[in-house]
DSSP file (Angstrom, degrees, kcal/mol; ACC not computed):
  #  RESIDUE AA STRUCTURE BP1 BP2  ACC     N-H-->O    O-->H-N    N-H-->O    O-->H-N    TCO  KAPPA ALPHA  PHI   PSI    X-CA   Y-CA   Z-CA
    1    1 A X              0   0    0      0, 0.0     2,-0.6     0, 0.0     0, 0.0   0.000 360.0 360.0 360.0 133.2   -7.2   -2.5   92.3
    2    2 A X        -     0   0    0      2,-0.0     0, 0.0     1,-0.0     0, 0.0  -0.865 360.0-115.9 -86.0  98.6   -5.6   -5.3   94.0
    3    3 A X        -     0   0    0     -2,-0.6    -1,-0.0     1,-0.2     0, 0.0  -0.040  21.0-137.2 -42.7 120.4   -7.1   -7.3   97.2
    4    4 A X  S    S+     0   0    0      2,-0.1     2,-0.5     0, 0.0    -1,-0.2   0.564  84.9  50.2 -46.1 -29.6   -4.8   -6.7  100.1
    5    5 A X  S    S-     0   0    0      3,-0.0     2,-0.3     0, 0.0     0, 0.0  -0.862  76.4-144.0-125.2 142.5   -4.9  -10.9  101.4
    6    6 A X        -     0   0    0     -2,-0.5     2,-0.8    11,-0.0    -2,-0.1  -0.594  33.6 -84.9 -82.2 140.4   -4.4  -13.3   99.1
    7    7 A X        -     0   0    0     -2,-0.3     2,-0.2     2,-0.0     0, 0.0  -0.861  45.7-136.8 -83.8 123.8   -6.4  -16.6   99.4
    8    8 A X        +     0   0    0     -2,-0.8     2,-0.2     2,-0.0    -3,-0.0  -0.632  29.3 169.6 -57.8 105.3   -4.5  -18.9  101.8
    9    9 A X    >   -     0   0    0     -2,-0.2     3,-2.6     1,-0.1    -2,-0.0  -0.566  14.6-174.7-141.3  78.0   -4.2  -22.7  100.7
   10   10 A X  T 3  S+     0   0    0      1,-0.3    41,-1.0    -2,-0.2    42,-0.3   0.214  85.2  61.0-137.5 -10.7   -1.6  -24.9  103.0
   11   11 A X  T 3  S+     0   0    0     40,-0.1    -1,-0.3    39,-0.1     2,-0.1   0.671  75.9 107.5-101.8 -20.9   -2.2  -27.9  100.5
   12   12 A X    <   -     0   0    0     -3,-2.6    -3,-0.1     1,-0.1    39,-0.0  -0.321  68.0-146.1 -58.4 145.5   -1.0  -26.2   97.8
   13   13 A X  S    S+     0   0    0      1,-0.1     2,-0.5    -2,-0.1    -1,-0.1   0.998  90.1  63.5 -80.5 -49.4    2.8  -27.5   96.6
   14   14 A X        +     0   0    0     -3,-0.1     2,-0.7     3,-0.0     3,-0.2  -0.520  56.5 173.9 -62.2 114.0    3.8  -24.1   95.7
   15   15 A X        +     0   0    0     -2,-0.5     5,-0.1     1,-0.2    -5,-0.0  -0.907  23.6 149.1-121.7 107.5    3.9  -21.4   98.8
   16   16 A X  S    S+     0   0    0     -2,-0.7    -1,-0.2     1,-0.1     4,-0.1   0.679  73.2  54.1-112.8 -29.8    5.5  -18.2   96.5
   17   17 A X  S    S+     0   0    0     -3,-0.2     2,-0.9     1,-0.1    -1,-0.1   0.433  99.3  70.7 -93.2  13.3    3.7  -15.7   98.6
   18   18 A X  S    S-     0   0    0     63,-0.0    -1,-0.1     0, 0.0    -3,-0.1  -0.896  83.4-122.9-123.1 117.3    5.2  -17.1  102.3
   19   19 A X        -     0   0    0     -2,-0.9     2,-0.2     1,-0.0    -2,-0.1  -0.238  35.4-172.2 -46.2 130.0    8.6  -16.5  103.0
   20   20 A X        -     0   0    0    120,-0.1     2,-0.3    -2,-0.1    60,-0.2  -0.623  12.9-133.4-134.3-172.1   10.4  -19.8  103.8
   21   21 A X  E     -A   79   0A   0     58,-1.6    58,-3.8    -2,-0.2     2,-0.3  -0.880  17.8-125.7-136.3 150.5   14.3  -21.0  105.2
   22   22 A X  E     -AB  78 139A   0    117,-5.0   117,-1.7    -2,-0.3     2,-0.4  -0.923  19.0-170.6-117.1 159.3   16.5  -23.5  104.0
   23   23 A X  E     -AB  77 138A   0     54,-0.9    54,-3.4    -2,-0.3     2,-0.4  -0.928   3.8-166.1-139.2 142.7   17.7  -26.1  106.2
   24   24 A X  E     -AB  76 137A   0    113,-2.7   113,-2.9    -2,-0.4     2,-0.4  -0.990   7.8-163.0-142.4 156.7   20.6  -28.3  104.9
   25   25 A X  E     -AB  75 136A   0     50,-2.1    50,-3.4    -2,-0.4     2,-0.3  -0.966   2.4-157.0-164.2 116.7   21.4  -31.7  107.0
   26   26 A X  E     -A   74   0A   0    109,-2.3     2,-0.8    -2,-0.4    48,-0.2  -0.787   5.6-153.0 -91.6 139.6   24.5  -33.7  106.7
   27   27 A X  E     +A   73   0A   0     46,-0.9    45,-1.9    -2,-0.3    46,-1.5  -0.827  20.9 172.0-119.2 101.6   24.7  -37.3  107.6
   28   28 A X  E     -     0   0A   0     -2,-0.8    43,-3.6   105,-0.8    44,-1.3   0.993  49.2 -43.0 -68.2 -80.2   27.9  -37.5  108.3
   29   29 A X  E     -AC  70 133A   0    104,-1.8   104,-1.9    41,-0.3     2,-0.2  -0.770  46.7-141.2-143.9 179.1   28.4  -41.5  110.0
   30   30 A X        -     0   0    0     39,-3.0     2,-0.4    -2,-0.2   102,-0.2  -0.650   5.2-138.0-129.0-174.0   26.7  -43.7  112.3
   31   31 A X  S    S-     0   0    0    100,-0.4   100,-1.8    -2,-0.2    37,-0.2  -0.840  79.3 -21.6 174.4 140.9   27.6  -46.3  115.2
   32   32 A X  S    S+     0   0    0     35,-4.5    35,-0.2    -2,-0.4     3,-0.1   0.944  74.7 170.4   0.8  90.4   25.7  -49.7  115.5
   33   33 A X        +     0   0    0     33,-1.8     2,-0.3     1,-0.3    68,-0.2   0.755  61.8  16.6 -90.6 -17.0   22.7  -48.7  113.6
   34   34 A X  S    S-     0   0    0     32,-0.5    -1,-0.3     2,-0.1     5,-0.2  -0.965  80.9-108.6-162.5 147.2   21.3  -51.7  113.4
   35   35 A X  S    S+     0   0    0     -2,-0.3     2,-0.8    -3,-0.1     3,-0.1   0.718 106.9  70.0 -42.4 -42.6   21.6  -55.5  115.2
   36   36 A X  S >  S-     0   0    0      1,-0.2     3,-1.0    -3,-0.1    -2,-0.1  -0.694  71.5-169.7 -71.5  92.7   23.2  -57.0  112.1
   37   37 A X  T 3  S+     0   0    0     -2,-0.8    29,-3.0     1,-0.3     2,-1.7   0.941  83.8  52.4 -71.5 -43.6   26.7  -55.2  112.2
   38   38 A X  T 3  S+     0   0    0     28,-0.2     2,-0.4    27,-0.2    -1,-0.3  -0.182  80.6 123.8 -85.9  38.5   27.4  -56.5  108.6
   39   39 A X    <   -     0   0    0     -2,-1.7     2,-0.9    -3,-1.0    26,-0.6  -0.899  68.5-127.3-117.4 160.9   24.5  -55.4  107.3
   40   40 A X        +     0   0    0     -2,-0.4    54,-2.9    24,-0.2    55,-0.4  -0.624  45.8 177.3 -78.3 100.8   24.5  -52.6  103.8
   41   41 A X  B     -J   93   0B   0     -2,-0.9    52,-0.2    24,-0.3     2,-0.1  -0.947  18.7-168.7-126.1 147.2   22.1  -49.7  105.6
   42   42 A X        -     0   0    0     50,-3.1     2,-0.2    -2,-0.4    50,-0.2  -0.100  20.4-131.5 -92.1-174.7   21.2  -46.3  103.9
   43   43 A X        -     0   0    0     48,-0.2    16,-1.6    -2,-0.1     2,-0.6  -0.786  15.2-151.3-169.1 126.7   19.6  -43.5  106.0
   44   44 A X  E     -ED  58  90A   0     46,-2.3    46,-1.7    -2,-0.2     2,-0.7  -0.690   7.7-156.5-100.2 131.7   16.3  -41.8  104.3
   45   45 A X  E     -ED  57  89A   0     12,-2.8    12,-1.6    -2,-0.6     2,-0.7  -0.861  15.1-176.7 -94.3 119.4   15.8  -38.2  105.4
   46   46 A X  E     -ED  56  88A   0     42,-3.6    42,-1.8    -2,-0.7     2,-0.5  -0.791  15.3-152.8-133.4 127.7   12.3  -37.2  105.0
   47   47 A X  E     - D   0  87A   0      8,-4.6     2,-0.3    -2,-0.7    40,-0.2  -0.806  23.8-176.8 -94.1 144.4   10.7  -33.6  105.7
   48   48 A X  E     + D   0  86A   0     38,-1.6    38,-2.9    -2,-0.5     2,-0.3  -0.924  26.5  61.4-141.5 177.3    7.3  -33.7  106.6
   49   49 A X  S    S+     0   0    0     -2,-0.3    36,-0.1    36,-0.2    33,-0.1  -0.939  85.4  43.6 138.7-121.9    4.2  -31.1  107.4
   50   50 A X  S  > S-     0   0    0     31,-0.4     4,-1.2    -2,-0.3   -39,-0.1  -0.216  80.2-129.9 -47.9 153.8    2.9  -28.9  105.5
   51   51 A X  T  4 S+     0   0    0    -41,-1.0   -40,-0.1     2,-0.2    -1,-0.1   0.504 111.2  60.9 -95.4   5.7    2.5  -30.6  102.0
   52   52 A X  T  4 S+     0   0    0    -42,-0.3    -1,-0.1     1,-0.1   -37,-0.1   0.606 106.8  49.1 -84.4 -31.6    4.1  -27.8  100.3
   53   53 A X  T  4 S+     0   0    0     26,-0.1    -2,-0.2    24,-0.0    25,-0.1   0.920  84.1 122.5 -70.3 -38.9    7.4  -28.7  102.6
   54   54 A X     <  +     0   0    0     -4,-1.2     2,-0.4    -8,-0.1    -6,-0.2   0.235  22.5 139.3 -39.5 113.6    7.5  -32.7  101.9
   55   55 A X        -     0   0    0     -8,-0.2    -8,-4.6    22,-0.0     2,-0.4  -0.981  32.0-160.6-159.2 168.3   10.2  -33.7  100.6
   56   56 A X  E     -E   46   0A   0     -2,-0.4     2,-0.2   -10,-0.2   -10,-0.2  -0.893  12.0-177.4-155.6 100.5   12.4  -37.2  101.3
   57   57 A X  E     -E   45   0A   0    -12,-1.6   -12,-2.8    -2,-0.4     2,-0.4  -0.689   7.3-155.8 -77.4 155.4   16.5  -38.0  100.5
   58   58 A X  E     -E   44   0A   0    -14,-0.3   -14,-0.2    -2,-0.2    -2,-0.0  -0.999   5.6-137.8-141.4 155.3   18.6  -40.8  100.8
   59   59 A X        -     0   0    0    -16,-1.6     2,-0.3    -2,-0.4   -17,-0.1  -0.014  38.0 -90.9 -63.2-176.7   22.4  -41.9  101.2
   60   60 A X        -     0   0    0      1,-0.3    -1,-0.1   -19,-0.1   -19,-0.1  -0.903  49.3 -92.0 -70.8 118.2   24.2  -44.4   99.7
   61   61 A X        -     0   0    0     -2,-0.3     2,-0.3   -21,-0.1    -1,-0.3   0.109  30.2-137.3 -31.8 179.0   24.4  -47.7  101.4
   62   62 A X        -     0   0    0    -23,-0.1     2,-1.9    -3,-0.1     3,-0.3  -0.854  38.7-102.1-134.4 145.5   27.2  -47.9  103.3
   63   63 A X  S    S-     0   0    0     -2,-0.3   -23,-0.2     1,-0.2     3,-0.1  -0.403  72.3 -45.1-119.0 112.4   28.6  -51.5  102.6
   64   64 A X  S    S+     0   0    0     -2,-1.9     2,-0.2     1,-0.2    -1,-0.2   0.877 104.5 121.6  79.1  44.6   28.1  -54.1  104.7
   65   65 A X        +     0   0    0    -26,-0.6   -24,-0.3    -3,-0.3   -27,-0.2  -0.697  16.4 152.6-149.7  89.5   29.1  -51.8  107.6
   66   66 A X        +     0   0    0    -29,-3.0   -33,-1.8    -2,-0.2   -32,-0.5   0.407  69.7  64.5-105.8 -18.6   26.2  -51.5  110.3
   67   67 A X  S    S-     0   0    0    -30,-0.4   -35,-4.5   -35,-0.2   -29,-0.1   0.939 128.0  -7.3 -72.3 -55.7   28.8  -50.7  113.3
   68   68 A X  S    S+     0   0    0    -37,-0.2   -37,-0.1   -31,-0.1    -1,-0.1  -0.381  78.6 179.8-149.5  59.8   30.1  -47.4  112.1
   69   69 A X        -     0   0    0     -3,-0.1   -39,-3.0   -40,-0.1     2,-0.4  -0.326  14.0-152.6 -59.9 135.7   28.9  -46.4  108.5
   70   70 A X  E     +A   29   0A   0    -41,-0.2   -41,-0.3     1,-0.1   -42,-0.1  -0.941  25.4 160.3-117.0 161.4   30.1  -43.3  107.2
   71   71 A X  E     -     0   0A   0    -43,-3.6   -43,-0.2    -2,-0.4   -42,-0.2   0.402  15.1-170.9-104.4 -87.1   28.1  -41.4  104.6
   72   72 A X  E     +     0   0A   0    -45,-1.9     2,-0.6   -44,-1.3   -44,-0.2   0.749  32.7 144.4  86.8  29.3   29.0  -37.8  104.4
   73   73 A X  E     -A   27   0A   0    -46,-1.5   -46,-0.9   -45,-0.3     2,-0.4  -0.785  37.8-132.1-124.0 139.5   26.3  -36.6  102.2
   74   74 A X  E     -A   26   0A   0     -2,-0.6     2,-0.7   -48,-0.2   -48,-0.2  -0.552  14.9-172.4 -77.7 109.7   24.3  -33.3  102.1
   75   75 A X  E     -A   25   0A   0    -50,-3.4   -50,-2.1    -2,-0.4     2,-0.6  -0.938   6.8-166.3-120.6 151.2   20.8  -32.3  101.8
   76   76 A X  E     -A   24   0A   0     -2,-0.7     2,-0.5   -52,-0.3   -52,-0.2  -0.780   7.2-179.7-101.9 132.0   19.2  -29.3  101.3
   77   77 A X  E     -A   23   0A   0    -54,-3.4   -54,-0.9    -2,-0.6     2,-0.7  -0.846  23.2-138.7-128.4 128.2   15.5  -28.9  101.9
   78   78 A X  E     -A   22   0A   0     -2,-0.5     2,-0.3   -56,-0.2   -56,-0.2  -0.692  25.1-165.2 -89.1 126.8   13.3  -25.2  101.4
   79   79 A X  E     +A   21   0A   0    -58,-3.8   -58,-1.6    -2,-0.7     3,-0.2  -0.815  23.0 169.5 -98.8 147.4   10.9  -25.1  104.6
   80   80 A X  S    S+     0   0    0      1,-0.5     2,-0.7    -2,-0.3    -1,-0.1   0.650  81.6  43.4-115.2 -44.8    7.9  -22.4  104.2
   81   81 A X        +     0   0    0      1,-0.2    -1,-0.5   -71,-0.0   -31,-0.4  -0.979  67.6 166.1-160.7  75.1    5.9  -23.9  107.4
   82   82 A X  S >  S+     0   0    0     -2,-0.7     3,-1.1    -3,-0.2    26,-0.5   0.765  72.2  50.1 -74.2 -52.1    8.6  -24.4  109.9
   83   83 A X  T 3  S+     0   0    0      1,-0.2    -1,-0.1    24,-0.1   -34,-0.0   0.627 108.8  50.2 -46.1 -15.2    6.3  -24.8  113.0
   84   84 A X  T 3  S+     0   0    0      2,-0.1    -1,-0.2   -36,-0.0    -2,-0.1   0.470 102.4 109.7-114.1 -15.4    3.9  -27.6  111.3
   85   85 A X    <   +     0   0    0     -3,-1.1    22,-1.5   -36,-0.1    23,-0.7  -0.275  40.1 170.6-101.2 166.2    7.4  -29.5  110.4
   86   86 A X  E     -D   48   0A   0    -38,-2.9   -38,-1.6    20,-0.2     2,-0.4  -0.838  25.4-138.7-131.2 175.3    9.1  -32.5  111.4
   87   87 A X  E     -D   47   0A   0     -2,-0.3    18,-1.8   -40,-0.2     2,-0.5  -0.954  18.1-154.0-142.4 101.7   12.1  -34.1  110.0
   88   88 A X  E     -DF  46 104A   0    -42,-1.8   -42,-3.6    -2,-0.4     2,-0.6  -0.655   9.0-170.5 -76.9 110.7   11.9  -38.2  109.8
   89   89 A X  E     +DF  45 103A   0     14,-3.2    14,-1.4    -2,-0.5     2,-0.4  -0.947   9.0 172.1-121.3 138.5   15.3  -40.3  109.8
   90   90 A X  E     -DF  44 102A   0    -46,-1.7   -46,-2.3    -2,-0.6     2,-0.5  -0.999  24.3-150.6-131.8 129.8   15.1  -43.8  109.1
   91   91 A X  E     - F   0 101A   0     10,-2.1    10,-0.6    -2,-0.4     9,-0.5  -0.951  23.3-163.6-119.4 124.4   18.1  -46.0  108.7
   92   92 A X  E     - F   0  99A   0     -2,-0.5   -50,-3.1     7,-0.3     7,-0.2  -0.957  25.5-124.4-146.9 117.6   17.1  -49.2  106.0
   93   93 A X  B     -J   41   0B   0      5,-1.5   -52,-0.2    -2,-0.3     7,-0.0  -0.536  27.2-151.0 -69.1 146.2   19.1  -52.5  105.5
   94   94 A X  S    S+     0   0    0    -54,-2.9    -1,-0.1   -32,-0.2   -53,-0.1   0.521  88.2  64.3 -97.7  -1.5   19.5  -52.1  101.7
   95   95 A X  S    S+     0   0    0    -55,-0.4    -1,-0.1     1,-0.1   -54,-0.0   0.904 124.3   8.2 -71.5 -51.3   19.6  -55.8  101.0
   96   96 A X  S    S-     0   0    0      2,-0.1    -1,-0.1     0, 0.0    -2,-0.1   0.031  94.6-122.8-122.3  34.5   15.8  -56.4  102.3
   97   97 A X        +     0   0    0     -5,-0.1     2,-0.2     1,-0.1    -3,-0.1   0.533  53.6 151.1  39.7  25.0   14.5  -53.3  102.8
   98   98 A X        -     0   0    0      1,-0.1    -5,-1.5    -6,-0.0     2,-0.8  -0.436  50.1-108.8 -87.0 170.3   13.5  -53.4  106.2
   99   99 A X  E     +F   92   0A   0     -7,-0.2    23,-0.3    -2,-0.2    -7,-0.3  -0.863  36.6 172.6 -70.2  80.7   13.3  -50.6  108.6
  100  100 A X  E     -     0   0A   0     -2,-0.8    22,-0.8    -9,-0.5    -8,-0.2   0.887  62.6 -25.6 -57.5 -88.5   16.1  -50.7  111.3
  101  101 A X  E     +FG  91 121A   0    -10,-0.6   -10,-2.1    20,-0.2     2,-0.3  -0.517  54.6 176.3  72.5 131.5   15.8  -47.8  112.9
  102  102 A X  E     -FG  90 120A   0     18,-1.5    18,-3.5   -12,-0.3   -12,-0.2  -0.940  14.7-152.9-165.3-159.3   14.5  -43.7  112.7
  103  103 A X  E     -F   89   0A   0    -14,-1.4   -14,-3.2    -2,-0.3     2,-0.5  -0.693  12.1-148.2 170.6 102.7   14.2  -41.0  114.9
  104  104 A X  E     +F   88   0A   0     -2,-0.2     2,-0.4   -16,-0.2   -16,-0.3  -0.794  21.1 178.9 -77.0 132.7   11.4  -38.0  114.3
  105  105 A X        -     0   0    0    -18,-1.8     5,-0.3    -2,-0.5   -18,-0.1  -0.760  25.5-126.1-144.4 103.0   12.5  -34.7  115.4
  106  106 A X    >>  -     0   0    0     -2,-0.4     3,-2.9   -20,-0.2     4,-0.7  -0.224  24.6-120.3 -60.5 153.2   10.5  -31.6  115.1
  107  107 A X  G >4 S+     0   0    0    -22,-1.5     3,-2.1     1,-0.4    -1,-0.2   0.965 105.2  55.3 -53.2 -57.1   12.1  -28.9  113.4
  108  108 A X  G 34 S+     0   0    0    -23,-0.7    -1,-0.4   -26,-0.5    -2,-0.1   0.819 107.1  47.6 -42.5 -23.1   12.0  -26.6  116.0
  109  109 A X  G <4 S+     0   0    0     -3,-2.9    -1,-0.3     2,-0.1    -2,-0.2   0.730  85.5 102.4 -97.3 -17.2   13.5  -28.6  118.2
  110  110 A X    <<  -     0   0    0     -3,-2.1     2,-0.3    -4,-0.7    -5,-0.0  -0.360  66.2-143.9 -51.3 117.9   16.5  -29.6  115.7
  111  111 A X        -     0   0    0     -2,-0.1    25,-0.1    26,-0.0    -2,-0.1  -0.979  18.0-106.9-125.4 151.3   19.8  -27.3  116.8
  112  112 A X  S    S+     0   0    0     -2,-0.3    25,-0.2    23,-0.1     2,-0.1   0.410  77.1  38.0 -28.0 163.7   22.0  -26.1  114.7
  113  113 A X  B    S-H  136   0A   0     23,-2.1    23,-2.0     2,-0.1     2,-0.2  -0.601  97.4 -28.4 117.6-172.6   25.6  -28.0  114.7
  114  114 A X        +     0   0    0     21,-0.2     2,-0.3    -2,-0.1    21,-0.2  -0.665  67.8 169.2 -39.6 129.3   27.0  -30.9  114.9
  115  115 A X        -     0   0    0     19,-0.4    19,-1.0    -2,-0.2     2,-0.6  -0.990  40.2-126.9-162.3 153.1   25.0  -33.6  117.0
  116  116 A X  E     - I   0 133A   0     -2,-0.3     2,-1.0    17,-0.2    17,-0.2  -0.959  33.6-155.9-104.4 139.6   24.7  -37.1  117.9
  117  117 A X  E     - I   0 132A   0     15,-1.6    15,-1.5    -2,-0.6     2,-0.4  -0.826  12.4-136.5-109.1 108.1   21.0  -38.1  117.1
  118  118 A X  E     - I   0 131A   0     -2,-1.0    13,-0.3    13,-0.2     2,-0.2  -0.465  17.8-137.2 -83.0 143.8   20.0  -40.8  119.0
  119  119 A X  E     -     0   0A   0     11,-3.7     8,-1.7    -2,-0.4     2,-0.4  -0.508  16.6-170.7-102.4 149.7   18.0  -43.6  117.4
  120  120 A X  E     -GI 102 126A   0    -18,-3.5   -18,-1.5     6,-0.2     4,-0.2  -0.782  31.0 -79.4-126.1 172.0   14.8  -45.8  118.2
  121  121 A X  E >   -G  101   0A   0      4,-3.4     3,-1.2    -2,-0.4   -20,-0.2  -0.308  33.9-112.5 -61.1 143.6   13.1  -48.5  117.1
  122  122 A X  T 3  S+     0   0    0    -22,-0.8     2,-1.8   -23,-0.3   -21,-0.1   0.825 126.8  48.2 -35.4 -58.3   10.7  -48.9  114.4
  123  123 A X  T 3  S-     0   0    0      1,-0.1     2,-1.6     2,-0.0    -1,-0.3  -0.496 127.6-106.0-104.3  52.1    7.9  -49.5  117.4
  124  124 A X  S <  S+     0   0    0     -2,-1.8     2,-0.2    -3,-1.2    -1,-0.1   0.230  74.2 135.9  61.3   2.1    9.5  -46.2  119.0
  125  125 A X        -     0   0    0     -2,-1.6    -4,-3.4     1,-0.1     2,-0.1  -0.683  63.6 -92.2 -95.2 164.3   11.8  -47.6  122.1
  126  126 A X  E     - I   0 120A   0     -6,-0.2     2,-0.4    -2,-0.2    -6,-0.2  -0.243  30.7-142.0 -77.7 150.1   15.1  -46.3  122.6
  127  127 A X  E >   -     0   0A   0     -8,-1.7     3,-1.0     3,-0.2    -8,-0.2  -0.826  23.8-136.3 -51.4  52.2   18.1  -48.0  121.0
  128  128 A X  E 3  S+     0   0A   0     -2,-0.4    -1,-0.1     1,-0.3    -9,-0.0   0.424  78.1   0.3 -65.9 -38.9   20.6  -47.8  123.1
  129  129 A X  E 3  S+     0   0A   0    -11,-0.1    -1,-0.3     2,-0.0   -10,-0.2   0.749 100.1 123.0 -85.3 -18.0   24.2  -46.9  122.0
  130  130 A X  E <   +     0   0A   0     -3,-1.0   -11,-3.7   -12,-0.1     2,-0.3  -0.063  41.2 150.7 -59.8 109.2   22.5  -46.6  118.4
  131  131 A X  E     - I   0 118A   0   -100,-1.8  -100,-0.4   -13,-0.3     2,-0.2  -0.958  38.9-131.7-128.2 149.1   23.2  -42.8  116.9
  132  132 A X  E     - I   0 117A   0    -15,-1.5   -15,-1.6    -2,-0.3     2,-0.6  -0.550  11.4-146.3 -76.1 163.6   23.6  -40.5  114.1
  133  133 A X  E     +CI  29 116A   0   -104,-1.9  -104,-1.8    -2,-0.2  -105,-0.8  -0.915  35.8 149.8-151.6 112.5   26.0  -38.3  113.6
  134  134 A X        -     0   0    0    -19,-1.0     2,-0.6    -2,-0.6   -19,-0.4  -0.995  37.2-141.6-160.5 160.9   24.8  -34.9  111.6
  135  135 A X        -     0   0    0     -2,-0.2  -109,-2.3   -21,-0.2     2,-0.4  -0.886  17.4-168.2-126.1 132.9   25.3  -31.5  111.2
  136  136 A X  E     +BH  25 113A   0    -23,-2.0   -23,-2.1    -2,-0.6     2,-0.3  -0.926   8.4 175.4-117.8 142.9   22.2  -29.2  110.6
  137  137 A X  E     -B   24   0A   0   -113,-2.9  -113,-2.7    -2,-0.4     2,-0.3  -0.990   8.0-171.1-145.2 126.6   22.7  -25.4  109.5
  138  138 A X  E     -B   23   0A   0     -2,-0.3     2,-0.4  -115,-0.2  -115,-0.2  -0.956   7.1-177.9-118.5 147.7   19.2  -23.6  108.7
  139  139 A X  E      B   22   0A   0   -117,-1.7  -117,-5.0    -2,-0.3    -2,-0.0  -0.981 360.0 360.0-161.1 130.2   19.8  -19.9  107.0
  140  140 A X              0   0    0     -2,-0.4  -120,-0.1  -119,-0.3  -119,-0.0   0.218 360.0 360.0 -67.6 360.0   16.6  -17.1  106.0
């Protein structure tokens, strides 16, 4: 005879018994990501939340093009724990590895589409013309 519940474990990395979505996130281009217009900068996409969700991509530098870098590259990420998650973008000179730029955005609040994403500063004030430009498509 089988027990009806399952034991419940939100730390485990594998979630086989919760039904989950995939969420797939283009980063298409940018425009002036970072003070240093000439500088090489990547942009890291990082799920967070649950620790069965985590997971973290990155582009390709762009080179030596901080005004209007294009990428055009795709991830896909499997969410189980869509309420608990957030999605971290961080745009990183690739020369010294600093931190220009990021922008947290909980999922829920990510819509579908095409979007300009606006960016802030590591110490969280706004940027001003700095954005991304990505297209998020989430599918059951």
């Amino acid at each position: 005879q089988s027990a009806p519940f399952t034991t419940f474990n939100a730390f485990e990395m594998e979630q086989s018994n919760v039904p989950s979505m995939t969420l797939s996130i283009k980063v298409v281009s940018g425009y002036r990501v970072g003070s240093n217009l000439s500088a090489s900068v990547a942009v890291e996409v990082e799920l967070t939340g649950a620790p069965s969700d985590y997971s973290k991509q990155k582009t390709k530098a762009s080179n030596r093009n901080a005004l209007n870098p294009v990428w055009d590259e795709s991830f896909t990420y499997k969410v189980a724990f869509r309420e608990l998650a957030f999605v971290r973008f961080t745009v990183w000179d690739s020369s010294s590895q600093a931190l220009i730029a990021q922008r947290i955005v909980p999922l829920r609040h990510l819509r579908q589409g095409y979007r300009h994403l606006r960016l802030r500063s590591p110490q969280d004030s706004p940027l001003g013309l700095s954005t991304l430009f990505i297209l998020t498509r989430m599918t059951e």
